[in-house]
C-alpha positions, 0 to 999 in steps of 0.5 A, spaced: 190 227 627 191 231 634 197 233 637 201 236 642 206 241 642 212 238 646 220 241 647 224 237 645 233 239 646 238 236 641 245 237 640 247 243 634 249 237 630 243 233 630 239 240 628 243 241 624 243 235 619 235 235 620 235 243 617 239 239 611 234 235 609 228 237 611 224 244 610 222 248 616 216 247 616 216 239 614 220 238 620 214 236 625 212 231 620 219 228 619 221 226 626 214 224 628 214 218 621 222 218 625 219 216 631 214 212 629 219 208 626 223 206 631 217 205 636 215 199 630 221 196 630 222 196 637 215 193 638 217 188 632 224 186 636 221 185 643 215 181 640 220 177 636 223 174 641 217 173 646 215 169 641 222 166 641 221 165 649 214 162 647 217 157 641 221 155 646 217 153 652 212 150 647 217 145 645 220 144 652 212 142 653 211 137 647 218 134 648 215 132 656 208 129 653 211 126 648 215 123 653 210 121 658 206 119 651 211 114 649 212 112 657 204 108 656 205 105 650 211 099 652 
């Protein structure tokens, strides 16, 4: 995989915490599978609800055609 080397600040407390659960030199791997992470959820949660606003406008579709369906049968 390419990378690229970026700088990145964050508070003590974070690094701290990170530092205690991660090898210095597993670090980069870690919060590049965090990142990754979150990105896919955020994904997830965005393409849920225009799938949401989709079924939504379906439906509203389905109901005037049904409509102008039952109109022509009387």
């Amino acid at each position: 995989m390419e990378t690229v080397r970026i700088n990145v600040s964050i508070p003590k407390n974070v690094f701290r915490e990170l530092s205690q659960e991660v090898e210095s030199r597993k670090r980069s791997r870690f919060i590049t599978e965090a990142i990754m992470r979150l990105v896919k959820e955020r994904r997830d949660r965005r393409l849920a609800l225009e799938y949401q606003e989709a079924a939504k406008e379906i439906n509203r579709i389905n109901k005037e055609l049904e409509g102008a369906i039952n109109d022509g049968l009387d």
